[in-house]
PAKOL-692536 format. One record per residue (C-alpha): residue in one letter; residue number from 1; x, y, z; chain. Coordinates in nm, 4 decimals, always signed. Each point is the difference from the previous one (the first is absolute). Last residue first. Layout:
% residues N
("A"; NUM; (X; Y; Z); "A")
...
% end
This chain:
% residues 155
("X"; 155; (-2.6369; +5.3976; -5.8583); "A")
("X"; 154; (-0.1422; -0.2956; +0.1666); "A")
("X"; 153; (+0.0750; -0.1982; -0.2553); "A")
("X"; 152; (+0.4022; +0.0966; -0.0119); "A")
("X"; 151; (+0.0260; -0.0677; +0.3536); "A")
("X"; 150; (-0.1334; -0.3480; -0.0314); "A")
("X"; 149; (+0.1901; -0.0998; -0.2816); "A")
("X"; 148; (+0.3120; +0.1241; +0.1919); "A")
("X"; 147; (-0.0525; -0.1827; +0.2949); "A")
("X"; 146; (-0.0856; -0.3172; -0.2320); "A")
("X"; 145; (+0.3383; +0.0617; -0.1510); "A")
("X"; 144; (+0.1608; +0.0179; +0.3417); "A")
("X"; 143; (-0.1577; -0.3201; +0.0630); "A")
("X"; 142; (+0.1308; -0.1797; -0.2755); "A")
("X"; 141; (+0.3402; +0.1284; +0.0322); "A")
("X"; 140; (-0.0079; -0.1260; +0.3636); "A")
("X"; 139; (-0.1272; -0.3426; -0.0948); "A")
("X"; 138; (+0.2726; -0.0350; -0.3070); "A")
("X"; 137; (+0.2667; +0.1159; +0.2531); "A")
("X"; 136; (-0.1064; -0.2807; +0.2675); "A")
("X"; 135; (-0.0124; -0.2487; -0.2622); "A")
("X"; 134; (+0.3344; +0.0673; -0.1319); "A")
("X"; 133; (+0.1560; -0.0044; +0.3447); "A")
("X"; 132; (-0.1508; -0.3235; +0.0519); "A")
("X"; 131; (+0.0899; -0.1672; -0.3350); "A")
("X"; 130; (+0.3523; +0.1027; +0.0630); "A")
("X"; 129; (+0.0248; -0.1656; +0.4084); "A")
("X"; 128; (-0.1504; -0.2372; -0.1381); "A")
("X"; 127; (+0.2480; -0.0906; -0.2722); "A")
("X"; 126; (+0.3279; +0.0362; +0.2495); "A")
("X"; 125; (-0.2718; -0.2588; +0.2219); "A")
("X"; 124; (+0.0142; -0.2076; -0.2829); "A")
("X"; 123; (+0.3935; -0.0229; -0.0101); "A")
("X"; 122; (+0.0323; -0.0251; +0.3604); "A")
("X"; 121; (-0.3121; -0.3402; +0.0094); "A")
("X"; 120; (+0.2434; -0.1469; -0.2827); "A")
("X"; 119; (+0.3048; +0.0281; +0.2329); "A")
("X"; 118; (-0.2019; -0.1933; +0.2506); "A")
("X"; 117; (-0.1288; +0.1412; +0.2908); "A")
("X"; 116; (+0.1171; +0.0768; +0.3660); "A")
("X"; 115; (+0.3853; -0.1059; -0.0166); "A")
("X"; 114; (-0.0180; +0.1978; -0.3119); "A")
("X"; 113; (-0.1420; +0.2989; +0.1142); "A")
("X"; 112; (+0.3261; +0.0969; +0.1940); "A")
("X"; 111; (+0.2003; -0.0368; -0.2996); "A")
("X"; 110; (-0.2161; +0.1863; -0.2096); "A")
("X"; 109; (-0.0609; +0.3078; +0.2718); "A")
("X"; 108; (+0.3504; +0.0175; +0.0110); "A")
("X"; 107; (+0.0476; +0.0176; -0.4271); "A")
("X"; 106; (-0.2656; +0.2710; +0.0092); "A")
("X"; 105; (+0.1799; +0.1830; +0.2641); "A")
("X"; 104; (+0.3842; -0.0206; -0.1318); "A")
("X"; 103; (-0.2068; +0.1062; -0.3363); "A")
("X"; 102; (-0.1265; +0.3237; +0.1815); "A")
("X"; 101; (+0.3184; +0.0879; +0.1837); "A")
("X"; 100; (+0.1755; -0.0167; -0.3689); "A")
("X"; 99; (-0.2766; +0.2389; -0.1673); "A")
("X"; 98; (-0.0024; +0.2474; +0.3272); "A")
("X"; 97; (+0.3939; -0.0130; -0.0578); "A")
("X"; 96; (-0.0621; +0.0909; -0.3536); "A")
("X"; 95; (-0.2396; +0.2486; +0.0750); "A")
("X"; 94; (+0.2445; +0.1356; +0.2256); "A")
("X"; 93; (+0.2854; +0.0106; -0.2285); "A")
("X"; 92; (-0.2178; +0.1667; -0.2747); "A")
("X"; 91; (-0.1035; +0.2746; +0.2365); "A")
("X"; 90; (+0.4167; +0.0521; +0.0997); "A")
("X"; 89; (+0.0106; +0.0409; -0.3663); "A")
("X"; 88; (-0.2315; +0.2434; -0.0539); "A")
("X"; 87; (+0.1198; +0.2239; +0.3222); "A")
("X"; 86; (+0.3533; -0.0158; -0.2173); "A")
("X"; 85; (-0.1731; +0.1223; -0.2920); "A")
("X"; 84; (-0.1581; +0.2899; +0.0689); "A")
("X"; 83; (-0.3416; +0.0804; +0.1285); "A")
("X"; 82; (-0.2697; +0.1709; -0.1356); "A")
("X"; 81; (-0.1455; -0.1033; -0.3451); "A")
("X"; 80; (-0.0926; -0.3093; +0.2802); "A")
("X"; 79; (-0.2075; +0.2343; +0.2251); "A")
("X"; 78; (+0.0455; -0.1775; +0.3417); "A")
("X"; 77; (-0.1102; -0.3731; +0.0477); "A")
("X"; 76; (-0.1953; -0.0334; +0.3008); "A")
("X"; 75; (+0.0209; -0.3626; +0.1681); "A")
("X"; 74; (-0.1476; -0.2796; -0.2514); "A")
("X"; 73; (+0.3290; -0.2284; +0.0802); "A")
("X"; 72; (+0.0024; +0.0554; +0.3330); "A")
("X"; 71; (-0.3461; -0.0905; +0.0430); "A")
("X"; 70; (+0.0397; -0.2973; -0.2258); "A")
("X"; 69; (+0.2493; -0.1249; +0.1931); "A")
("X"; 68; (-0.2165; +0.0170; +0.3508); "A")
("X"; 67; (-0.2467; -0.1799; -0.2198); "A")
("X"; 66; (+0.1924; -0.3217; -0.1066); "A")
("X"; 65; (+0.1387; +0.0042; +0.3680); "A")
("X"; 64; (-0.3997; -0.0239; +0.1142); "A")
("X"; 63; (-0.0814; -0.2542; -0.2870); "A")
("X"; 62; (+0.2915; -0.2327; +0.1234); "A")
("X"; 61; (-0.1166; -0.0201; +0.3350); "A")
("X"; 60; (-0.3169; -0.0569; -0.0787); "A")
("X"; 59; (+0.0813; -0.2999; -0.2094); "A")
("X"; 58; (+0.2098; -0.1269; +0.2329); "A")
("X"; 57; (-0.2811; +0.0298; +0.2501); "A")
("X"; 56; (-0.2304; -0.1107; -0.1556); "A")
("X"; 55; (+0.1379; -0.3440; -0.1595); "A")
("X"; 54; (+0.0699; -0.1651; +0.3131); "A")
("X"; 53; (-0.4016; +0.0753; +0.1301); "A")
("X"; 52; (-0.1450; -0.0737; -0.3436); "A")
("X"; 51; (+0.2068; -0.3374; -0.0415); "A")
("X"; 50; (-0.1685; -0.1334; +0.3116); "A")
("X"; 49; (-0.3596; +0.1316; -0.0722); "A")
("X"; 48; (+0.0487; -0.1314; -0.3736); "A")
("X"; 47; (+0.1008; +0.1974; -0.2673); "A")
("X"; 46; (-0.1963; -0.0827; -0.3455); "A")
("X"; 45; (+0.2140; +0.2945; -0.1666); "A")
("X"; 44; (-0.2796; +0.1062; -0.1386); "A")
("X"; 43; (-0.1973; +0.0665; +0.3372); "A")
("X"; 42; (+0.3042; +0.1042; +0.1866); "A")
("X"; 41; (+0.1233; +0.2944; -0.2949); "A")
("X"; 40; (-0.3448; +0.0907; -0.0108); "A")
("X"; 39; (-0.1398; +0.0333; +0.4082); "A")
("X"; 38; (+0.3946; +0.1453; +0.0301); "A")
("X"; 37; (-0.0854; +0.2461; -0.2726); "A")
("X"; 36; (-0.3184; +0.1028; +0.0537); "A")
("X"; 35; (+0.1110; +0.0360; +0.3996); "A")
("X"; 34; (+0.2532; +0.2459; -0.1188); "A")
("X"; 33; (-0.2204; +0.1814; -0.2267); "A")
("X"; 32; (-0.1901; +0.1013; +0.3212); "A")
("X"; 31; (+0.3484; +0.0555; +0.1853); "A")
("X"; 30; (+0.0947; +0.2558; -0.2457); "A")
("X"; 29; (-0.3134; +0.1764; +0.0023); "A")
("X"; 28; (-0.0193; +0.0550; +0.3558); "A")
("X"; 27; (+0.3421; +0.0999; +0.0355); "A")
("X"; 26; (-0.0238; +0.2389; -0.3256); "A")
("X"; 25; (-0.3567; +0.1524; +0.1816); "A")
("X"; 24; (-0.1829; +0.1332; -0.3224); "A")
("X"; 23; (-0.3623; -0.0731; +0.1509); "A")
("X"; 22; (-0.2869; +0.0234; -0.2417); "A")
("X"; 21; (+0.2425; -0.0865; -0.3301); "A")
("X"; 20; (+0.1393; -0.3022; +0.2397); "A")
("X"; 19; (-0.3390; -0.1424; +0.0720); "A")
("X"; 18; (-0.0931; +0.0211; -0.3927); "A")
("X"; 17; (+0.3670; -0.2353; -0.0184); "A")
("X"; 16; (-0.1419; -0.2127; +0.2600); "A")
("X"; 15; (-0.3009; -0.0857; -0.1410); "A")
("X"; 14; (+0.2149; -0.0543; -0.3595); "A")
("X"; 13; (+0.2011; -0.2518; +0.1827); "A")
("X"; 12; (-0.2776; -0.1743; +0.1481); "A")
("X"; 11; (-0.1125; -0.0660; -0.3211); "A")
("X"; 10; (+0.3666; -0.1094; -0.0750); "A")
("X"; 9; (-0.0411; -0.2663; +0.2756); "A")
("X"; 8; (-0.3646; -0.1109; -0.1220); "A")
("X"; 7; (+0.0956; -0.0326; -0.3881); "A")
("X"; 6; (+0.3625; -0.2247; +0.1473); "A")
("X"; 5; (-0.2335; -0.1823; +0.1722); "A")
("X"; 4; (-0.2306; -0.0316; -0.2564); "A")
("X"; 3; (+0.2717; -0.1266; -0.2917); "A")
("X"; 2; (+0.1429; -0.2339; +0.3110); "A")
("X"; 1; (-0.3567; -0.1779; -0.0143); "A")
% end
């Protein structure tokens, strides 16, 4: 029964990944695979209505600092043959900032989460959270290779 479930919400997955290559909106997109990954993450995590509701919003929380880092971390990088060495260094010393702000983050979200769930419920959910992501990219490459099955039959 959880093997279907798990069929039916990645087949739901791929309907929404054909929806994204028809409408490229990043918002839209990124709130689709949102809702994947709550519907996942709550499903596997056997979280009750109760637990759900405390859980959510730490969770959330968490994810939208994660990804305010990450921005700043992916910002532009200029021509790295072109700048000296003190501009280097001052890039290491923010990524290793980003790094430190990161793991105060993760070790937050832990200490929040475990007046929610047990510390064996964090540890699987750090596994989720994996075996999602992977999923997601193997269902994108997928479809990108059909795309480009498809264009090279019809030429």
């Amino acid at each position: 029964m959880r093997n279907l479930q798990l069929i039916l919400l990645f087949c739901f997955g791929l309907g929404f990944l054909n929806i994204y290559a028809q409408n490229p909106n990043k918002e839209e997109h990124r709130e689709r695979i949102k809702s994947l990954k709550t519907a996942f993450i709550t499903q596997e995590l056997n979280l009750n209505k109760e637990k759900a509701q405390q859980f959510w919003p730490i969770y959330n929380e968490y994810e939208s600092k994660v990804h305010e880092l990450r921005k700043r971390e992916h910002r532009d990088l200029p021509n790295l043959e072109c700048i000296n060495e003190t501009d280097a260094e001052e890039m290491l010393s923010e990524f290793v900032e980003l790094e430190k702000q990161d793991y105060v983050l993760k070790r937050e979200l832990f200490n929040d989460l475990k007046e929610i769930i047990s510390a064996q419920d964090i540890i699987k959910l750090q596994k989720l959270e994996e075996e999602f992501h992977k999923k997601l990219i193997r269902e994108y490459r997928a479809r990108k290779e059909k795309e480009e099955q498809r264009k090279r039959e019809e030429e």
